[in-house]
N, CA, C and O of each residue as an XYZ file, in Angstrom:
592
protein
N     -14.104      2.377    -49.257
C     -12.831      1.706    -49.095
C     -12.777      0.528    -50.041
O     -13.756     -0.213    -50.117
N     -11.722      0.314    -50.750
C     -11.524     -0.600    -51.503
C     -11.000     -2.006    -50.640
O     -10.026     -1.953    -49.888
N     -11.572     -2.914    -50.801
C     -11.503     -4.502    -50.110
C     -10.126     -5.052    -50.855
O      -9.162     -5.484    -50.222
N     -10.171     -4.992    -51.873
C      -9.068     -5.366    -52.733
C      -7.899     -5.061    -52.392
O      -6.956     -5.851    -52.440
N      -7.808     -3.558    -51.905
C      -6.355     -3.179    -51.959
C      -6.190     -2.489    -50.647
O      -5.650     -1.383    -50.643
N      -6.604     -3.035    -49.520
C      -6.083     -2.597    -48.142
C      -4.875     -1.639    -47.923
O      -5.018     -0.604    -47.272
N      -4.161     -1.854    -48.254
C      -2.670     -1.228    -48.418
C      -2.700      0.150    -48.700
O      -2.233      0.989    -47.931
N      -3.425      0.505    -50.159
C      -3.320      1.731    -50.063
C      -4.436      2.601    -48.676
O      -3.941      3.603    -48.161
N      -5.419      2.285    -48.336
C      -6.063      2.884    -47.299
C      -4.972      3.697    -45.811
O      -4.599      4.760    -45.316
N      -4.919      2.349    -45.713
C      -3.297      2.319    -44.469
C      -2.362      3.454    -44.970
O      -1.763      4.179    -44.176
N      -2.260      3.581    -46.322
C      -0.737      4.495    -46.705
C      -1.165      6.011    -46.869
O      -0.375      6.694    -47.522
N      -2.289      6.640    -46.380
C      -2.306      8.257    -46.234
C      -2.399      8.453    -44.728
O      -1.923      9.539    -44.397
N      -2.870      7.725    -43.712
C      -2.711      7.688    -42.428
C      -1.329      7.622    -41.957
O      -0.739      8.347    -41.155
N      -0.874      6.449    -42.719
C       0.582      6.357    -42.407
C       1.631      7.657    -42.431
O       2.602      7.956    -41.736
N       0.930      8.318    -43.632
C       1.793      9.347    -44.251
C       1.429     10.517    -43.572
O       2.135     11.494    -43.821
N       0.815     10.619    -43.041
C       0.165     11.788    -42.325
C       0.702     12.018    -41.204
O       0.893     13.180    -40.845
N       1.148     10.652    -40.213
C       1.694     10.497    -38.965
C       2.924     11.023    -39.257
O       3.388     12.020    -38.703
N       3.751     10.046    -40.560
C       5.137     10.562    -40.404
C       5.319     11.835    -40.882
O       6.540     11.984    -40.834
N       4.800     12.908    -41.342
C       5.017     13.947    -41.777
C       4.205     14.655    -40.291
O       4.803     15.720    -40.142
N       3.592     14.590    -39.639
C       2.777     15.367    -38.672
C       3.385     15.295    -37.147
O       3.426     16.205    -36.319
N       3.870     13.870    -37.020
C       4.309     13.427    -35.715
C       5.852     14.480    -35.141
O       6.271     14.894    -34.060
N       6.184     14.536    -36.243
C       7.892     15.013    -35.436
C       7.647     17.163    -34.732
O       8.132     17.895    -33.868
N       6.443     17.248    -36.017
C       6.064     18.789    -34.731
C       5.268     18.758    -34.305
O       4.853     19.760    -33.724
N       4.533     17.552    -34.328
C       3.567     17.523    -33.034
C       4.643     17.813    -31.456
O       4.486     18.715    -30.634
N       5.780     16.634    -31.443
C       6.980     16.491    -30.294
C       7.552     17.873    -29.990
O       7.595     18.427    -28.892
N       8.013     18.358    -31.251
C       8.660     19.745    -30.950
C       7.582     20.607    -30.355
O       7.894     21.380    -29.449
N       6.713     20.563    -30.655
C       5.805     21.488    -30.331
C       5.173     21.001    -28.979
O       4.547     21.678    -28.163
N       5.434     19.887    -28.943
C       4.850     19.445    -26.868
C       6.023     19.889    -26.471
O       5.822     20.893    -25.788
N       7.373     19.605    -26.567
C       8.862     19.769    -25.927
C       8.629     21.374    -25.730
O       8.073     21.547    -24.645
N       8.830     22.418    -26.306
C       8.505     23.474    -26.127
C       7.329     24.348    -25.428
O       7.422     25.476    -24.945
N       6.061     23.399    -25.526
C       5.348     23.758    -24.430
C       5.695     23.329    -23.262
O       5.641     24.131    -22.329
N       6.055     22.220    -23.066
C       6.280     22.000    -21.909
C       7.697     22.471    -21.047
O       7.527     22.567    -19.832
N       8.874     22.728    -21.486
C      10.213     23.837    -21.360
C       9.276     25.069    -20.763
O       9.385     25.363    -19.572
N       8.371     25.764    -21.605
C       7.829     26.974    -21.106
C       6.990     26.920    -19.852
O       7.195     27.507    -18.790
N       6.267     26.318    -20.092
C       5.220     25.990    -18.500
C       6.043     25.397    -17.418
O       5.465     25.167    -16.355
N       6.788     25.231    -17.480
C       7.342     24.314    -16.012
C       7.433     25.191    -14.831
O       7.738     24.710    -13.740
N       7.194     26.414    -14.975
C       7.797     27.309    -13.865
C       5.877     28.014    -13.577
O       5.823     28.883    -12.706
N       5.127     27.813    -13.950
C       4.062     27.967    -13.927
C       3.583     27.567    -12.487
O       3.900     26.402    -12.250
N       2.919     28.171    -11.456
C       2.535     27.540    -10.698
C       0.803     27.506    -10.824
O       0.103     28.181    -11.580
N       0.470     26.703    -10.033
C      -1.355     26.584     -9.941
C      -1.700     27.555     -9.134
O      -1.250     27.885     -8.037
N      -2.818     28.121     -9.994
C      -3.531     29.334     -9.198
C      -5.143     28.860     -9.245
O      -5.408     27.851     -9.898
N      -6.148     29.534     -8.603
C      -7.392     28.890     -8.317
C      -8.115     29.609    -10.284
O      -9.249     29.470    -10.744
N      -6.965     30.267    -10.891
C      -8.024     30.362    -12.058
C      -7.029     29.538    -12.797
O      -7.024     30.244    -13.806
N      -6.273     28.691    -13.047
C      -5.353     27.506    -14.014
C      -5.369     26.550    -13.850
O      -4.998     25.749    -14.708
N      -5.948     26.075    -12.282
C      -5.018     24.893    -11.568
C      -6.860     23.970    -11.815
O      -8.044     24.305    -11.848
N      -5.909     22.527    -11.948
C      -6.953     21.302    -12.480
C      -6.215     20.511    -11.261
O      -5.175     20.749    -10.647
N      -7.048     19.616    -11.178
C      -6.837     18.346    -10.288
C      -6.801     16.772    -10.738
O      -7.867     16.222    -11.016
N      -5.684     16.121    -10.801
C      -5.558     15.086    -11.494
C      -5.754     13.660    -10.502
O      -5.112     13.591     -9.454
N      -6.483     12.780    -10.823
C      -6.723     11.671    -10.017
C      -5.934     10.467    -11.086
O      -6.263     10.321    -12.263
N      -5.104      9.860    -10.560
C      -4.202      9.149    -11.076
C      -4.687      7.554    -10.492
O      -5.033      7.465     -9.314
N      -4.690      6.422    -11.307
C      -4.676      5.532    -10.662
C      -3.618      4.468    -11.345
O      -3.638      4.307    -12.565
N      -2.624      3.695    -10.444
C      -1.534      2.874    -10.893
C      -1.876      1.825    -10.383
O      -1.834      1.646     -9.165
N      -2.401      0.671    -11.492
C      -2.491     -0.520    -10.962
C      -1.465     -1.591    -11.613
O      -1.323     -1.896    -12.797
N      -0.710     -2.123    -10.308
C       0.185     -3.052    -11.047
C      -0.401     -4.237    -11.468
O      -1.351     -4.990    -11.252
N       0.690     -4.056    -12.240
C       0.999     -5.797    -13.244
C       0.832     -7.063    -12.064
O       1.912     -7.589    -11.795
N      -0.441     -7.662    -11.278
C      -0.260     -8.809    -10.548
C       0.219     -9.993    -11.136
O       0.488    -10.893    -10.341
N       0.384    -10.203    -12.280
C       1.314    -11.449    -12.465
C       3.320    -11.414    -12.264
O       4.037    -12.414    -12.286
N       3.716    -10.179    -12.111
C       4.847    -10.186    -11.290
C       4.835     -9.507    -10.151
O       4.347     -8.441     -9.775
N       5.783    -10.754     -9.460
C       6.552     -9.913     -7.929
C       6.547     -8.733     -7.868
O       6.723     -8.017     -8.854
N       6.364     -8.345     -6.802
C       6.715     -6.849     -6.507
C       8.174     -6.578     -6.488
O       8.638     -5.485     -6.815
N       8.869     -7.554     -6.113
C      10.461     -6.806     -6.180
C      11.032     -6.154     -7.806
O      11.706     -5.197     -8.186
N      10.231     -7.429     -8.499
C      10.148     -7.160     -9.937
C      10.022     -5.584    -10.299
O      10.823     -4.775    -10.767
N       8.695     -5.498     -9.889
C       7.873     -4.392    -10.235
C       8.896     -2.785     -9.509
O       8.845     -1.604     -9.854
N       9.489     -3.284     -8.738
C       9.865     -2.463     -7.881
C      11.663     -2.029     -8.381
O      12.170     -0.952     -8.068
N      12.310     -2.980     -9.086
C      13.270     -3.083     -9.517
C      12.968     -2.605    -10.959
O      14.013     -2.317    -11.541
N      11.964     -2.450    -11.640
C      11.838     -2.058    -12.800
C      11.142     -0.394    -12.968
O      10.881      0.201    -14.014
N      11.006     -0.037    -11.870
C      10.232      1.517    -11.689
C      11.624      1.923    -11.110
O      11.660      3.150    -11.010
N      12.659      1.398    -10.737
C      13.880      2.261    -10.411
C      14.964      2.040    -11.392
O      15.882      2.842    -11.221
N      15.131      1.319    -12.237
C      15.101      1.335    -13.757
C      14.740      2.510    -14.586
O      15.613      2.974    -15.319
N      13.401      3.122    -14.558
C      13.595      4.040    -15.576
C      12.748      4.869    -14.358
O      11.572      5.226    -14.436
N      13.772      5.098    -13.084
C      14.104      6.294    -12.554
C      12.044      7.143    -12.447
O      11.629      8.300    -12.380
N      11.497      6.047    -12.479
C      10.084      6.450    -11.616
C      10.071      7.824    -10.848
O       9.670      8.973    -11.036
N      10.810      6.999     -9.756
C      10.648      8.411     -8.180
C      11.559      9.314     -8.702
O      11.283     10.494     -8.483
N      12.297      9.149     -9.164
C      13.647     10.461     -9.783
C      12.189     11.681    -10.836
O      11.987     12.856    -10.531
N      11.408     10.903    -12.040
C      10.569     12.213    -12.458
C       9.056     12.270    -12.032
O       8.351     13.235    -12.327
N       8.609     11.220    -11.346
C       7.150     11.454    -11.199
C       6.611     11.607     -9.456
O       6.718     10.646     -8.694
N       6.155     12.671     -9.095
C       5.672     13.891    -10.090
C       6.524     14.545    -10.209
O       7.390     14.746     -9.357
N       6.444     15.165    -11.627
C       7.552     16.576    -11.660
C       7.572     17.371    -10.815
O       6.528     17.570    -10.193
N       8.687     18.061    -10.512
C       8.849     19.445     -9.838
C       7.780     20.164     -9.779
O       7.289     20.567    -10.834
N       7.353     20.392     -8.883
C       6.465     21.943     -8.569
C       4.979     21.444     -8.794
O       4.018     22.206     -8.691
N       4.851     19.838     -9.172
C       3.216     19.573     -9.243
C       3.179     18.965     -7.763
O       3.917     18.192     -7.151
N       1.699     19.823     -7.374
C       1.540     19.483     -6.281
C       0.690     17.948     -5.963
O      -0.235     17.677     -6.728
N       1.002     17.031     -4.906
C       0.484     16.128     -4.472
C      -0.041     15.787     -3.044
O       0.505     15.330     -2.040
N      -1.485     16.241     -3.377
C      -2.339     16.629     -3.141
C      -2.783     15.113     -1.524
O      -2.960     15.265     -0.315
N      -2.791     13.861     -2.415
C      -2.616     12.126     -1.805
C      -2.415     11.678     -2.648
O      -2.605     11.900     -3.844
N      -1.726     10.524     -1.727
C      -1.104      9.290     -2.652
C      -1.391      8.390     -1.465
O      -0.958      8.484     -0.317
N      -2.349      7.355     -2.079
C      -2.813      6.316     -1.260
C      -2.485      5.051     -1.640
O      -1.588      5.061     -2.483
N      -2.954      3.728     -1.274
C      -2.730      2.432     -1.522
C      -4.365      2.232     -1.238
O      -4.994      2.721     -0.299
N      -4.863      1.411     -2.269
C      -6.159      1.426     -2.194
C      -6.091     -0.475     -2.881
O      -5.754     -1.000     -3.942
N      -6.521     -0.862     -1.804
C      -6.346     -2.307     -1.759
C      -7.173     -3.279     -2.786
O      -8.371     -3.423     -2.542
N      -6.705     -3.848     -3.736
C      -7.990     -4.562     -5.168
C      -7.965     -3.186     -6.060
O      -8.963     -3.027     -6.764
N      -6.965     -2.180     -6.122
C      -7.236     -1.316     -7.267
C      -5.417     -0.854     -7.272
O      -4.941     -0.834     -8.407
N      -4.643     -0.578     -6.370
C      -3.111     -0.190     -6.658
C      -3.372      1.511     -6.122
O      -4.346      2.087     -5.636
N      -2.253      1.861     -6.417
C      -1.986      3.618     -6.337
C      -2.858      4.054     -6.485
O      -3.601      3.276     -7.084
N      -3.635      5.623     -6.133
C      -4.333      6.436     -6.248
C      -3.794      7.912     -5.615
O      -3.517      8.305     -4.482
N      -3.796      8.617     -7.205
C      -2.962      9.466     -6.519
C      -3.657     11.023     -7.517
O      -3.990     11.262     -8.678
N      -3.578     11.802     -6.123
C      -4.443     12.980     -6.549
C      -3.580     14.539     -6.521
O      -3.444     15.329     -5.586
N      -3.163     14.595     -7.701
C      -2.534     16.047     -8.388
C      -3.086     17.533     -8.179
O      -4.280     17.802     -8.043
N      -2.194     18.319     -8.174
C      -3.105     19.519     -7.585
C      -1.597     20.593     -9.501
O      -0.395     20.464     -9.268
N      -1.855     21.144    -10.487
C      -1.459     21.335    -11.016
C      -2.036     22.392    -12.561
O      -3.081     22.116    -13.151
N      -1.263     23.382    -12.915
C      -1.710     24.084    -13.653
C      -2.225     23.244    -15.014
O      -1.853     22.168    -15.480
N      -2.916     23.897    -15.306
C      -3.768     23.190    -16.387
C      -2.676     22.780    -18.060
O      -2.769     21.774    -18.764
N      -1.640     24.102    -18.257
C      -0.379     23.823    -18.914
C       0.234     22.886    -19.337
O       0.512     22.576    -20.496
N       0.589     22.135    -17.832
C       1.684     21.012    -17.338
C       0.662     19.698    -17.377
O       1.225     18.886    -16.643
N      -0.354     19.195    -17.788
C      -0.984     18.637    -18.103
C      -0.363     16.884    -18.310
O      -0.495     15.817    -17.711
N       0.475     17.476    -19.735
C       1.115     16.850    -20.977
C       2.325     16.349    -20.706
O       2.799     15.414    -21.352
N       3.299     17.278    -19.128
C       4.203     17.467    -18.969
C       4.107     15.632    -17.871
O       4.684     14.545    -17.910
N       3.169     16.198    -17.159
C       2.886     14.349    -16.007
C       2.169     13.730    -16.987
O       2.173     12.647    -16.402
N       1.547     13.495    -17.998
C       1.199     12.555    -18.736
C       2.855     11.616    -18.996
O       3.254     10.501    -18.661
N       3.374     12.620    -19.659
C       5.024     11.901    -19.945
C       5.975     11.744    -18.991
O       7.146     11.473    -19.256
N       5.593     11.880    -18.024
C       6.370     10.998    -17.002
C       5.494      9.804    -16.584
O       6.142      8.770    -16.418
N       4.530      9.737    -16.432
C       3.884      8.506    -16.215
C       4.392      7.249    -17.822
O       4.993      6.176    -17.887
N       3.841      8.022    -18.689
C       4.106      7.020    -20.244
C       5.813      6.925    -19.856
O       6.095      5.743    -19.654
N       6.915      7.756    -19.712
C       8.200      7.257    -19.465
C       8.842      6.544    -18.509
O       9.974      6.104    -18.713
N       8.270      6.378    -17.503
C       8.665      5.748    -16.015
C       7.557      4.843    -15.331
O       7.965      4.243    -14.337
N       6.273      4.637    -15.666
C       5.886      3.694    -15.092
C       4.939      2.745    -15.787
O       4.038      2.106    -15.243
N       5.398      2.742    -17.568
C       4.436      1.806    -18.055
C       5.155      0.507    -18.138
O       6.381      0.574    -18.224
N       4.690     -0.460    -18.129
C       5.069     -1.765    -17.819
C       5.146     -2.238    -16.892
O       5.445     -3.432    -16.871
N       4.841     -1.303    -15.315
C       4.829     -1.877    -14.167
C       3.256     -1.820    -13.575
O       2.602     -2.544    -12.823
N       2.968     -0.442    -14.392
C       1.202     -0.156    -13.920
C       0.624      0.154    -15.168
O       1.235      0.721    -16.073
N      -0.745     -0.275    -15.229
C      -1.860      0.158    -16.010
C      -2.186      1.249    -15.684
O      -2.077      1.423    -14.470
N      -2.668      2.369    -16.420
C      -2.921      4.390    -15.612
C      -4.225      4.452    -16.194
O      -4.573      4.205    -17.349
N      -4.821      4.786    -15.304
C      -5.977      5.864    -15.987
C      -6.046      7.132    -14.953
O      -5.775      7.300    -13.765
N      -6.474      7.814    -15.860
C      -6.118      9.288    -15.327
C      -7.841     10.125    -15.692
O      -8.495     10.030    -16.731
N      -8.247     11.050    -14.191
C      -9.652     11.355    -14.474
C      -9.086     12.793    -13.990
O      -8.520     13.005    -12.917
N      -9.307     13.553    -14.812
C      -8.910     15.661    -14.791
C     -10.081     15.740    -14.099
O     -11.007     15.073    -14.562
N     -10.320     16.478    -12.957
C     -11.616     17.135    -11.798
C     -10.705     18.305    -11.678
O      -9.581     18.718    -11.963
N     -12.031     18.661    -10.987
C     -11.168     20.576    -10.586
C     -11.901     20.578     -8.967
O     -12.864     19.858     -8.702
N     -11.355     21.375     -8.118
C     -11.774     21.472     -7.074
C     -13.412     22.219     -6.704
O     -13.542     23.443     -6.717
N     -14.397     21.425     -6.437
C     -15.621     22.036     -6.428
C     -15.708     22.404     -4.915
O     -16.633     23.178     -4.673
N     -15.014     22.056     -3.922
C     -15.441     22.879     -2.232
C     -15.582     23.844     -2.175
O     -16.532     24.142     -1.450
N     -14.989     24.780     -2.687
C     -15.942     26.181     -2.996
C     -17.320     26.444     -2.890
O     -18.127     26.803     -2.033
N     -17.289     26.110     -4.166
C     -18.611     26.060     -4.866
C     -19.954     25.619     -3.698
O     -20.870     26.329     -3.283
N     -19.541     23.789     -3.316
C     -20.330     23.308     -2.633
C     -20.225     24.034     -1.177
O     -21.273     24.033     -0.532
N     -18.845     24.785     -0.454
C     -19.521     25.359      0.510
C     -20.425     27.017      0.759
O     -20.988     27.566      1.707
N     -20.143     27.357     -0.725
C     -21.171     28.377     -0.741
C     -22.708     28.465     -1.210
O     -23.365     29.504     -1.138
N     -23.143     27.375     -1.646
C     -23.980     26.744     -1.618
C     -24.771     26.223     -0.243
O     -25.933     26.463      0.082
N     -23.853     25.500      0.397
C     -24.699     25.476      1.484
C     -24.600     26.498      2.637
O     -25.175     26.427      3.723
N     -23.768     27.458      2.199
C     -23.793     28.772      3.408
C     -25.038     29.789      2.909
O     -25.467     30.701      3.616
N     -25.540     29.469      1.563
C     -26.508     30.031      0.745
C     -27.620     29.830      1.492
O     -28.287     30.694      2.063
N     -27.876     28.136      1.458
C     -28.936     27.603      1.806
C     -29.055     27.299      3.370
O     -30.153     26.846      3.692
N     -28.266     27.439      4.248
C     -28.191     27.846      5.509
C     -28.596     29.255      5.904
O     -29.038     29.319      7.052
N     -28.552     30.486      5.182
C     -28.502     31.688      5.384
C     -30.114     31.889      5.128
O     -30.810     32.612      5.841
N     -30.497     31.303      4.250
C     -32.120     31.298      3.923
C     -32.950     30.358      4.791
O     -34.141     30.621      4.963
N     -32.318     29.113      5.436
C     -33.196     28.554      6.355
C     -32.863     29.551      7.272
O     -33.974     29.808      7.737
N     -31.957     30.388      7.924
C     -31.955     31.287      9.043
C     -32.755     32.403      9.207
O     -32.974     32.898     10.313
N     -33.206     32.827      8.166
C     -34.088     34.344      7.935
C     -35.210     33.831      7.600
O     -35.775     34.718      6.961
N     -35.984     32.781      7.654
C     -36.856     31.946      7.732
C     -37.695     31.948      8.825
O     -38.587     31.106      8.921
């Protein structure tokens, strides 16, 4: 990298975005139009753990007047994603656990980025449902202490 001339470094990144960015959109808008009618099945479906922690330096009426503003409860969660809990978890905000095809992913990412940034900080952790798993496991290991 040249020290001297910063500027040009910045200007193929730059150029890359604006030529790359507009079908990156078309190409999420269209995936996501297609998947919406998708439902979760035990071979698609992911589990989303959501956490919304508000902004404590404003009021809640604030906070509360500004998530009905850009119509929060009107898109999140979308249609047909299942919600699974939605708790209040006290010293952390919202916690909220998605039940949803693996597809529609992209689809609640952008309702969260459109309707609730500026009122909450998000982090978002993708799990998949392991009770299965773990109760055949221990019906495994129950079945072998029994014939024992």
């Amino acid at each position: 990298m040249n020290i001297h001339k910063p500027g040009k470094s910045l200007l193929l990144p730059a150029l890359l975005t604006t030529l790359l960015l507009p079908s990156m959109v078309i190409a999420q808008t269209s995936t996501t139009s297609s998947t919406k009618h998708i439902a979760a099945t035990a071979d698609n479906a992911v589990m989303l753990t959501v956490f919304l922690k508000h902004d404590q330096s404003r009021p809640l009426s604030a906070l509360k007047t500004q998530l009905a503003q850009q119509e929060f409860h009107k898109v999140f969660p979308p249609a047909g994603v299942e919600v699974v809990s939605w708790n209040i978890t006290m010293g952390i905000g919202q916690v909220i656990v998605l039940r949803l095809p693996a597809s529609r992913l992209a689809e609640v990412n952008l309702a969260i980025e459109n309707t609730a940034w500026g009122v909450y900080n998000t982090e978002f952790f993708p799990t998949y449902d392991f009770m299965p798993i773990a109760q055949a496991a221990q019906l495994k290991a129950r079945q072998a202490d029994a014939t024992q």
